[in-house]
ROSE-4610 file (N, C-alpha, C; in Angstrom, 1 decimal, always signed):
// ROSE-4610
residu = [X/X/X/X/X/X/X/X/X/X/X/X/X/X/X/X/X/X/X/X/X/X/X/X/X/X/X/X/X/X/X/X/X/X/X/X/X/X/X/X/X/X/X/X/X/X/X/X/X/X/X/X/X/X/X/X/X/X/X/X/X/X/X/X/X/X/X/X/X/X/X/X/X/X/X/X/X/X/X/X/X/X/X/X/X/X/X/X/X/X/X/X/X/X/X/X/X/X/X/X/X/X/X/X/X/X/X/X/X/X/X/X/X/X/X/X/X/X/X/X/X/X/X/X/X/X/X/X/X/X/X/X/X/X/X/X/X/X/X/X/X/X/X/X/X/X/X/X/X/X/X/X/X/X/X/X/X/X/X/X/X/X/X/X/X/X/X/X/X/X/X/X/X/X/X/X/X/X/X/X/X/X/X/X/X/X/X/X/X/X/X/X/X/X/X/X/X/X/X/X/X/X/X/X/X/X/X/X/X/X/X/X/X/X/X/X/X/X/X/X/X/X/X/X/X/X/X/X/X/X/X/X/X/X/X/X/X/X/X/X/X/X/X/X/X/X/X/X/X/X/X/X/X/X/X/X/X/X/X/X/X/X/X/X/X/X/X/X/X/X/X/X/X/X/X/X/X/X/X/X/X/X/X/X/X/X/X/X/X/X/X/X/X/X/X/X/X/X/X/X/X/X/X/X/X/X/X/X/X/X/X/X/X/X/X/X/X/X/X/X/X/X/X/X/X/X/X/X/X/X/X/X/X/X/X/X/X/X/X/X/X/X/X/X/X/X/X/X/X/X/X/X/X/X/X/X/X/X/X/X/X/X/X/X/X/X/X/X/X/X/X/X/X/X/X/X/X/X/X/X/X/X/X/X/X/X/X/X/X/X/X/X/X/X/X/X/X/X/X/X/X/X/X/X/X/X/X/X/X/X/X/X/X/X/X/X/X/X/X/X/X/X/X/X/X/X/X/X/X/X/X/X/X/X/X/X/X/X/X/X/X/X/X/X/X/X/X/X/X/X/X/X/X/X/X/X/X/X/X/X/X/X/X/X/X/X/X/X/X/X/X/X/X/X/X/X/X/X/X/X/X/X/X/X/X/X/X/X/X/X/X/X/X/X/X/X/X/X/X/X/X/X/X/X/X/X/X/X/X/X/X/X/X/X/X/X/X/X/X/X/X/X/X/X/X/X/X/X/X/X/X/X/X/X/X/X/X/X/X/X/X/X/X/X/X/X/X/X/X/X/X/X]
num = [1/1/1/2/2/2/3/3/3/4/4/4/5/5/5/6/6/6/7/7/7/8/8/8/9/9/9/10/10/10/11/11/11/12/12/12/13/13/13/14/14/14/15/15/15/16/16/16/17/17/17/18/18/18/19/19/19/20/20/20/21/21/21/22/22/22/23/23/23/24/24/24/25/25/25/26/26/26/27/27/27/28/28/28/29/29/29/30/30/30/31/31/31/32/32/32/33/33/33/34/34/34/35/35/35/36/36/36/37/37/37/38/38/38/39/39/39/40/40/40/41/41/41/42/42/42/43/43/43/44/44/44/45/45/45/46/46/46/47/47/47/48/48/48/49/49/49/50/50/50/51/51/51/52/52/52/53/53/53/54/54/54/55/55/55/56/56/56/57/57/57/58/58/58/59/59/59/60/60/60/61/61/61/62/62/62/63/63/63/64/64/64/65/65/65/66/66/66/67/67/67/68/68/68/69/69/69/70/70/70/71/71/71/72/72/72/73/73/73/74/74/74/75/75/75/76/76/76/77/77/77/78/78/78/79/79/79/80/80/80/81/81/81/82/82/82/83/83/83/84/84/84/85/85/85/86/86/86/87/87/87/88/88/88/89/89/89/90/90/90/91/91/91/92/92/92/93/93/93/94/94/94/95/95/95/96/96/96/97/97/97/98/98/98/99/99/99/100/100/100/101/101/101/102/102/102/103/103/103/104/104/104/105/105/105/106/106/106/107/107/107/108/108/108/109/109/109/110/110/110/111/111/111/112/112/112/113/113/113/114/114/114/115/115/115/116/116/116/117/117/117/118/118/118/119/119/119/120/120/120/121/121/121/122/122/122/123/123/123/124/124/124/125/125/125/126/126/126/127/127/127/128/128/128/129/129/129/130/130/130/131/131/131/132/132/132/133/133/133/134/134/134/135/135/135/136/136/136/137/137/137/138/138/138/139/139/139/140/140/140/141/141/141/142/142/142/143/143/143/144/144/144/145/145/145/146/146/146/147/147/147/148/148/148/149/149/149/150/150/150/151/151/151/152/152/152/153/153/153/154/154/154/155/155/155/156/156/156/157/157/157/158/158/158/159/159/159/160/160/160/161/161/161/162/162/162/163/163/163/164/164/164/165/165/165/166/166/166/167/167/167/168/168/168/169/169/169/170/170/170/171/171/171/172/172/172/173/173/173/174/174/174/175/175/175/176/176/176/177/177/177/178/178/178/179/179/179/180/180/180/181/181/181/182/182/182/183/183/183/184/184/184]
x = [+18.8/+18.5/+17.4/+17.7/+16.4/+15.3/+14.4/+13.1/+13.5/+14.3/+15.0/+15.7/+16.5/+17.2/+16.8/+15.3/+14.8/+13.9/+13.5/+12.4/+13.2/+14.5/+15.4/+15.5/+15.7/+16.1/+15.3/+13.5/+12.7/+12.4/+12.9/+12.7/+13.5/+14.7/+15.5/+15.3/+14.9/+14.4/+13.4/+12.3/+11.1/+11.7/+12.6/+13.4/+14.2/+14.4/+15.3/+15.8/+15.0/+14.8/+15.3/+15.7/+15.7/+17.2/+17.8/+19.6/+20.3/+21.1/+22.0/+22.4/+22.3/+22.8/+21.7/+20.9/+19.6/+19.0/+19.5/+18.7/+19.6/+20.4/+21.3/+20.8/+20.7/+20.4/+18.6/+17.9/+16.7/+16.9/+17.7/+17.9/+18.0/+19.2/+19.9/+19.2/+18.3/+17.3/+16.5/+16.1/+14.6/+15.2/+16.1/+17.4/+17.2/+17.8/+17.9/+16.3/+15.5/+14.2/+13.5/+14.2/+13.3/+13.7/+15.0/+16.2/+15.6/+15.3/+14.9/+13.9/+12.8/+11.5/+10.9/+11.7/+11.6/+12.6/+13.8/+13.5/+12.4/+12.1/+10.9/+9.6/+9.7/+8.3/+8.9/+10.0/+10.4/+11.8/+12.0/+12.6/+12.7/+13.4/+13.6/+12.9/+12.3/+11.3/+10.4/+9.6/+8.5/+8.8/+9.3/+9.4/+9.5/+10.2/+11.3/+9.9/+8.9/+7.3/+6.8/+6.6/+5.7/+6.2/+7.5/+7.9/+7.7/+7.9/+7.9/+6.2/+5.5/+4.0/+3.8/+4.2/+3.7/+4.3/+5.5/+6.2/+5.7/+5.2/+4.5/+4.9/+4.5/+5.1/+6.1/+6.8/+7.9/+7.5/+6.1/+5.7/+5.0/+4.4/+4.1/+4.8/+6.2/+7.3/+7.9/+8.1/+8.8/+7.9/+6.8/+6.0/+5.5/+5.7/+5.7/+7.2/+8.2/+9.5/+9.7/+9.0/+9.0/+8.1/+7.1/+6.8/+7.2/+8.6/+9.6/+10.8/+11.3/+12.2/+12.5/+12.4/+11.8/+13.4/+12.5/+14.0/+15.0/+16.1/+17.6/+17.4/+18.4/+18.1/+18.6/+19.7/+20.2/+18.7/+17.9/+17.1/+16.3/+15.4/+14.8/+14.9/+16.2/+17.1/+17.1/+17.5/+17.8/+16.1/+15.5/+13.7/+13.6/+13.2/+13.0/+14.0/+15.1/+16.3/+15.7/+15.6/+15.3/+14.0/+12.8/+12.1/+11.9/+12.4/+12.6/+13.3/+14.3/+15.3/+14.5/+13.7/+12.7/+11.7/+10.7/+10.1/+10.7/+11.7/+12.2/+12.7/+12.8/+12.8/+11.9/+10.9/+9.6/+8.7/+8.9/+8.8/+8.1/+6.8/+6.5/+7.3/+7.7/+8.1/+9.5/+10.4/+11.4/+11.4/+10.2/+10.2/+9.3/+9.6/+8.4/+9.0/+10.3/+11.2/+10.7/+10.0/+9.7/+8.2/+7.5/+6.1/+7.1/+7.6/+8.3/+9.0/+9.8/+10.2/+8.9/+7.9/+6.4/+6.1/+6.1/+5.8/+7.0/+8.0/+8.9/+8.9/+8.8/+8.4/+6.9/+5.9/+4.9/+5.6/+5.9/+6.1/+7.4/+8.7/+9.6/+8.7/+7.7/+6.9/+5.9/+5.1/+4.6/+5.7/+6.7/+7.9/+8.5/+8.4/+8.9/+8.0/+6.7/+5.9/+5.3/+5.9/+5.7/+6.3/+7.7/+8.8/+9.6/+9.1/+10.1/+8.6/+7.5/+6.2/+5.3/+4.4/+3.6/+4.0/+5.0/+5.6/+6.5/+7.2/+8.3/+8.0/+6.7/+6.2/+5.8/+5.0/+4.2/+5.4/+6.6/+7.3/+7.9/+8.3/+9.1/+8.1/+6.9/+5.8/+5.8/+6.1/+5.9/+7.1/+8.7/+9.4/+9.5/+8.8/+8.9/+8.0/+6.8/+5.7/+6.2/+6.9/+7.8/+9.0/+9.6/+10.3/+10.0/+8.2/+7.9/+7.5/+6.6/+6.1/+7.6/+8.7/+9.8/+10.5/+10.5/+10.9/+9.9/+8.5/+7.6/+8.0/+8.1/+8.4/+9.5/+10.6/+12.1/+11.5/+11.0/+11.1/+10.3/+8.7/+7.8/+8.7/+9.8/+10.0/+11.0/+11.5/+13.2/+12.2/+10.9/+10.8/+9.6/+9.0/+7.7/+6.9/+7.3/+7.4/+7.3/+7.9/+7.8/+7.1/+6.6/+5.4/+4.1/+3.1/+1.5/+1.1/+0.6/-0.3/-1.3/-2.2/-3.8/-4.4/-5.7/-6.4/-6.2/-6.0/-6.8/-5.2/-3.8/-2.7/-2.1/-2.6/-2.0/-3.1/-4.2/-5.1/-4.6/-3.8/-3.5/-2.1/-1.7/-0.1/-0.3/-1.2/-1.8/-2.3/-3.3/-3.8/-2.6/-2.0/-0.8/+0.3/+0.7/+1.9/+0.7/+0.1/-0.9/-1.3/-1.3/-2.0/-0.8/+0.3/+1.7/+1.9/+1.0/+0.7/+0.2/-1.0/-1.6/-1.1/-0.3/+0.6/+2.0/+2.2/+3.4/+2.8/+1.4/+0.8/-0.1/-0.9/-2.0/-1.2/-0.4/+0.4/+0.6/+1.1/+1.9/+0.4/-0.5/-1.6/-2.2/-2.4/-3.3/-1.9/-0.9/+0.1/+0.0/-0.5/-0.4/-1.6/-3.0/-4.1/-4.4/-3.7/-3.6/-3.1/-1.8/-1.1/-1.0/-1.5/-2.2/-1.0/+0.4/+1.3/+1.4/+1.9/+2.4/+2.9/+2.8/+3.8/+4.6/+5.7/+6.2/+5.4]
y = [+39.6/+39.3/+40.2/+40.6/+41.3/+40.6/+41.7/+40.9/+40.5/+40.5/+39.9/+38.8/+38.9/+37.9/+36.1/+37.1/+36.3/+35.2/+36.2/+35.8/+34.7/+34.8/+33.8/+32.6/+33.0/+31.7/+30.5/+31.3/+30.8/+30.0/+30.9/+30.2/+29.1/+29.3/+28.5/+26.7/+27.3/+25.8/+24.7/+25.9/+25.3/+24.3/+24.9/+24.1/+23.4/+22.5/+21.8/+20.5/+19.9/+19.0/+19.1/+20.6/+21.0/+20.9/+20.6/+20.2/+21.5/+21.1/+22.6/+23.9/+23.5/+24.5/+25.3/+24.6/+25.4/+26.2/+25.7/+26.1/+27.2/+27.7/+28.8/+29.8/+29.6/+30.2/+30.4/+30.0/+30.4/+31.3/+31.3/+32.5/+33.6/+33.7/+34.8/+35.1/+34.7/+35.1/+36.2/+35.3/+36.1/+37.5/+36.8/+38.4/+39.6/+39.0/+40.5/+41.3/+39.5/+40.8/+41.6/+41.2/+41.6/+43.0/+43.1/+44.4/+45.5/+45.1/+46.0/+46.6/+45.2/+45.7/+46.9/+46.3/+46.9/+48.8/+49.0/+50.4/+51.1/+49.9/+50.6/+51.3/+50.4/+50.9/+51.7/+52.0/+53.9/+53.0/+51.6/+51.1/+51.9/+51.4/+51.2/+49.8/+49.9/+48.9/+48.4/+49.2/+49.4/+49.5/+49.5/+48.7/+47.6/+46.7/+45.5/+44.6/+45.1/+44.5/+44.5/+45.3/+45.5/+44.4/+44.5/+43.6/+42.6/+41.9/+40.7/+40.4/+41.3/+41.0/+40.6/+41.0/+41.4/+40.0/+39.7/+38.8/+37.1/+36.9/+36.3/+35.3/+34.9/+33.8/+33.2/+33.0/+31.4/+30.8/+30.0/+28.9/+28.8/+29.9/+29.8/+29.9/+30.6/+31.0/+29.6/+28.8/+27.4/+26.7/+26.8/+25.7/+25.8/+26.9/+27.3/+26.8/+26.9/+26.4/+25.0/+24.7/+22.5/+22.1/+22.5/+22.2/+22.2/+23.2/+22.7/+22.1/+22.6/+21.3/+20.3/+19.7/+18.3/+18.0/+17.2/+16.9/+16.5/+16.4/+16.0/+14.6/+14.3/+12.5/+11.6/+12.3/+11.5/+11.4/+12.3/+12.1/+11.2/+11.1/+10.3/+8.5/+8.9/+7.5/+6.5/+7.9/+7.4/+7.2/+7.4/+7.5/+6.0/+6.1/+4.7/+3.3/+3.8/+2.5/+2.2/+2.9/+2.7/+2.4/+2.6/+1.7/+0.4/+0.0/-1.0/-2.1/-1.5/-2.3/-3.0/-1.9/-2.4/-3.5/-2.6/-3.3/-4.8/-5.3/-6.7/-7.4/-6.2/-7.1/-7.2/-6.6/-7.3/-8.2/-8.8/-10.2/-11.3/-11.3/-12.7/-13.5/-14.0/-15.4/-15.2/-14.6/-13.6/-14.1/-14.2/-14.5/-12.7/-13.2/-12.2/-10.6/-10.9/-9.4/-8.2/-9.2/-8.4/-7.8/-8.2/-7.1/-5.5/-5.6/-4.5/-4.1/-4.5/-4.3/-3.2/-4.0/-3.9/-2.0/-1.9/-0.8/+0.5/-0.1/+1.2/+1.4/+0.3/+1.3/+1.9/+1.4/+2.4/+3.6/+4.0/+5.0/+5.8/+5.2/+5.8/+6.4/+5.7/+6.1/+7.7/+7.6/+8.3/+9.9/+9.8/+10.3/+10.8/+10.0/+10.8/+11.4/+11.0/+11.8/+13.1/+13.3/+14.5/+15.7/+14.7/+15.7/+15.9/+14.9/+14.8/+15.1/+14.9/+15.2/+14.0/+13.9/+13.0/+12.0/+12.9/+11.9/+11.3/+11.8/+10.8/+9.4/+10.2/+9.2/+8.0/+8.2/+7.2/+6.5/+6.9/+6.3/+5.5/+5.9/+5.2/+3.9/+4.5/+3.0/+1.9/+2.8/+1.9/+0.7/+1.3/+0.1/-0.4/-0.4/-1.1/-2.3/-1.6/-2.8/-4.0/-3.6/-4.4/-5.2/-4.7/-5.2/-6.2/-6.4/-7.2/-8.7/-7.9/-9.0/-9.6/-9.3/-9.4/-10.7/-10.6/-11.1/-12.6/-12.1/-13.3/-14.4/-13.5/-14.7/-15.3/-14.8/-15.4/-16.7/-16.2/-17.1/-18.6/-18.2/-18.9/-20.0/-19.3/-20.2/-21.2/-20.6/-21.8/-22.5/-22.3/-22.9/-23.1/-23.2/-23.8/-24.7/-25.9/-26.9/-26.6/-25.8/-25.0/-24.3/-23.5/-22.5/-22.9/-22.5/-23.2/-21.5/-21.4/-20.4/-20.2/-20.3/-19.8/-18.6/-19.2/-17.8/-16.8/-17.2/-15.8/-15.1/-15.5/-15.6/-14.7/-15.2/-14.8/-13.1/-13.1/-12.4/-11.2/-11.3/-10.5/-9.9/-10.5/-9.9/-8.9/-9.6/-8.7/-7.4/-7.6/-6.1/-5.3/-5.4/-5.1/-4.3/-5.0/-4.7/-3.4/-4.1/-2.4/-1.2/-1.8/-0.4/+0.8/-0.4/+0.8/+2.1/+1.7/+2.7/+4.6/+3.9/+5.3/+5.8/+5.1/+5.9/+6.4/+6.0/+6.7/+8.4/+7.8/+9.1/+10.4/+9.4/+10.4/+11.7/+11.0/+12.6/+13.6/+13.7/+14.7/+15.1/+14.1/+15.0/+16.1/+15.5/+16.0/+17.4/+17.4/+18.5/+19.5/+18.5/+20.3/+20.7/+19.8/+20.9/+21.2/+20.8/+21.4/+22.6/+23.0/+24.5/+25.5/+24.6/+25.4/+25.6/+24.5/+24.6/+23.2/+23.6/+22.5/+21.4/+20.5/+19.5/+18.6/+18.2/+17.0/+16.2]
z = [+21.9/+20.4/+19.9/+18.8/+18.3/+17.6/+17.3/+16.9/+15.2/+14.5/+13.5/+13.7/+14.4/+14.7/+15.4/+16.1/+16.8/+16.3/+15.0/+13.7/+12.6/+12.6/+12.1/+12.3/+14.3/+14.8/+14.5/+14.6/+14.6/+13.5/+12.4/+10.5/+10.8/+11.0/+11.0/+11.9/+13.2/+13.6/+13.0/+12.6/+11.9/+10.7/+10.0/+9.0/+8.9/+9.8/+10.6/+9.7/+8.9/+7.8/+6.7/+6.5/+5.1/+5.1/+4.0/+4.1/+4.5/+5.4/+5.8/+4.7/+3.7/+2.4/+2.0/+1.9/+1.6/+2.8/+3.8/+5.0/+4.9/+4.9/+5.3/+3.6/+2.7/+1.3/+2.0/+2.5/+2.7/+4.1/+4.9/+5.7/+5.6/+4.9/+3.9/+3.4/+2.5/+1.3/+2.8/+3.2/+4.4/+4.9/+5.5/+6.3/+5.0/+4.1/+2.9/+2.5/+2.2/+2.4/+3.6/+4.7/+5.5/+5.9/+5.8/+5.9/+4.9/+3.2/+2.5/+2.8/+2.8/+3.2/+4.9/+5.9/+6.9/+6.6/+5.2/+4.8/+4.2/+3.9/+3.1/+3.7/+5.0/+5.7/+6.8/+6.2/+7.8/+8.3/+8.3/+9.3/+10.4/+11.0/+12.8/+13.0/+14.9/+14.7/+14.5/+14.5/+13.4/+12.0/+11.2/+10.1/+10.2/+11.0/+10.7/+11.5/+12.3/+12.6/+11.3/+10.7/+9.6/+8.7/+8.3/+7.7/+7.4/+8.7/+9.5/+9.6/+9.9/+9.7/+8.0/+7.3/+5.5/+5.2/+5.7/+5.2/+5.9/+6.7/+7.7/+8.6/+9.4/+10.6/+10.3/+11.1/+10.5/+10.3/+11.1/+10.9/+9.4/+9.3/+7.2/+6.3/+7.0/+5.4/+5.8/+6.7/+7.0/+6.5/+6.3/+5.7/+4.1/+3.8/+2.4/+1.6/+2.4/+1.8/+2.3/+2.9/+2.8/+1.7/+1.2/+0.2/-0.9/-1.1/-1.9/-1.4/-0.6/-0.1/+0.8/+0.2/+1.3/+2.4/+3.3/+3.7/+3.5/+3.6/+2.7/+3.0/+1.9/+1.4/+2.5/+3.0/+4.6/+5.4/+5.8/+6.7/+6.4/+4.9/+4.5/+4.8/+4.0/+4.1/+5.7/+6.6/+7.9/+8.8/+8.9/+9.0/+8.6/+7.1/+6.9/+7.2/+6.9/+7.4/+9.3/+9.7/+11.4/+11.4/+10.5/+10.7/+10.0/+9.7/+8.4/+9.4/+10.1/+10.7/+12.5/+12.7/+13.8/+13.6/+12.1/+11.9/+12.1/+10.9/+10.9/+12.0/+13.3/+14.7/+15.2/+14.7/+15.8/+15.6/+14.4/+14.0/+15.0/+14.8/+16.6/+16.9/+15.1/+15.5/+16.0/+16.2/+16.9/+18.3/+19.1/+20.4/+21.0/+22.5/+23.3/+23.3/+23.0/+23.1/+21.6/+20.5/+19.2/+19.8/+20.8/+21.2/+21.2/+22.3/+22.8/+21.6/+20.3/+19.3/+19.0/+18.7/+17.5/+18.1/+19.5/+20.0/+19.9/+19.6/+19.7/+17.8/+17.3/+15.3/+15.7/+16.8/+16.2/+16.6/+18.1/+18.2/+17.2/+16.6/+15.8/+14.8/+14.2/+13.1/+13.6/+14.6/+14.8/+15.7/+15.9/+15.9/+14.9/+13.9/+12.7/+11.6/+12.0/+11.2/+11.4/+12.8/+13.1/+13.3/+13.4/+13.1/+11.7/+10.8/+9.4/+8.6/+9.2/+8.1/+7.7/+7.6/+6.6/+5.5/+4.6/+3.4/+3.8/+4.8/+5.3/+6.4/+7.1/+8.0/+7.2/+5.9/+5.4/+4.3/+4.1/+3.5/+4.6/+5.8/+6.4/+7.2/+7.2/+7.3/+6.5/+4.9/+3.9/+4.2/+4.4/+4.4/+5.4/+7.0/+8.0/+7.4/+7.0/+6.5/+5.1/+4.4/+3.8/+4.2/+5.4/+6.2/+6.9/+7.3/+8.2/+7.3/+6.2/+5.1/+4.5/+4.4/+3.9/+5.3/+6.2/+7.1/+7.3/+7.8/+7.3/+6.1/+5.2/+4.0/+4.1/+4.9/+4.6/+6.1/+7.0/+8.0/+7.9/+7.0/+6.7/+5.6/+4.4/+3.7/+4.4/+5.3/+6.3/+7.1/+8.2/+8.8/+8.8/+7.6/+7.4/+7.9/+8.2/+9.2/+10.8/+11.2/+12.7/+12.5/+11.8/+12.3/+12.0/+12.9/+12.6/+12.7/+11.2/+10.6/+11.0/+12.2/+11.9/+11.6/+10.7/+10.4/+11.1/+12.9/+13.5/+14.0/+13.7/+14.3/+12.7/+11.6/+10.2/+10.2/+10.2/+9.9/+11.5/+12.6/+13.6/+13.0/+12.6/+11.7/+11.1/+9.6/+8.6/+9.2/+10.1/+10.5/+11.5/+12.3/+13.0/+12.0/+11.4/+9.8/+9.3/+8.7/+7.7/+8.4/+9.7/+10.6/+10.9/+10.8/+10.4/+9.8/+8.4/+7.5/+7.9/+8.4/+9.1/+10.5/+11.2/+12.2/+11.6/+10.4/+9.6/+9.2/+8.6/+7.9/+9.0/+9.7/+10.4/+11.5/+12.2/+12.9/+12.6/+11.2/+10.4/+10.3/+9.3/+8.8/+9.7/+10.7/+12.4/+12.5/+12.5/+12.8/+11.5/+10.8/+9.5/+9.7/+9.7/+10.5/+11.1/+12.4/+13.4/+13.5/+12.9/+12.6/+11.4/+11.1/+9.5/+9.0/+8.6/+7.3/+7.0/+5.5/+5.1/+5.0/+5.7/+6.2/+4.6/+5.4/+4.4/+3.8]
């Protein structure tokens, strides 16, 4: 493979999020500049470096073009639906199998905020955490009578559910400065 081809593949993975149509119109686009630009500077291989240097990393032209296109609405959709749907099983009052639930949305969350980005992470936190408060309410209003609320049992939920939030968000943030691009 050559060092174009190779510089593609690379654009291309980085962009993995971005809906297949655009992903292939942002290749093409890169290919044609990079073809011109690499006549411009003598081509051969040395052009098509130069190029490729001027024009810059994948990891910056991939992250310059997530900032406008976010990931496709399937991924979005599917992110949040899978935590939403965890979240609402890991519910205490669920029984001892929703701990092990509670730990596979942190990790889905922190999973996908590093691989779909920040905005996705913290959206798909947002509806696991509505999911769980959503669940609470449905259970608390059927079985009111069965459940004994204490402060310290109500106030362990609350902080558990909200801490969701920032394992949706902090990954992504820690991976975009960690690599210095843009994240979702």
């Amino acid at each position: 493979m050559n060092r174009l081809e190779s510089y593609l593949a690379e654009l291309e993975d980085r962009l993995s999020l971005v809906s297949s149509g655009i992903r292939r119109d942002i290749i093409a686009e890169a290919r044609d500049h990079l073809v011109e630009s690499a006549v411009a500077q003598g081509g051969g291989p040395r052009g098509m470096e130069r190029a490729i240097r001027d024009f810059g990393s994948a990891s910056e032209v991939a992250a310059r073009y997530r900032e406008v296109y976010e990931p496709g609405a399937i991924h979005f959709l599917a992110f949040c639906s899978l935590a939403a749907a965890l979240a609402a099983l890991s519910h205490p009052f669920l029984g001892p199998a929703s701990a092990g639930t509670f730990a596979l949305v942190a990790l889905a969350l922190v999973y996908t905020s590093l691989l779909a980005g920040k905005r996705v992470g913290t959206a798909a936190a947002i509806a696991a955490v509505v999911a769980r408060f959503g669940v609470h309410g449905l259970l608390y209003l059927r079985y009111a009578d069965f459940v004994d609320h204490g402060a310290l049992q109500l106030a362990a939920f609350l902080a558990s559910t909200l801490l969701l939030i920032p394992l949706g968000f902090i990954p992504g943030r820690l991976k975009e400065r960690t690599f210095g691009g843009i994240d979702q």
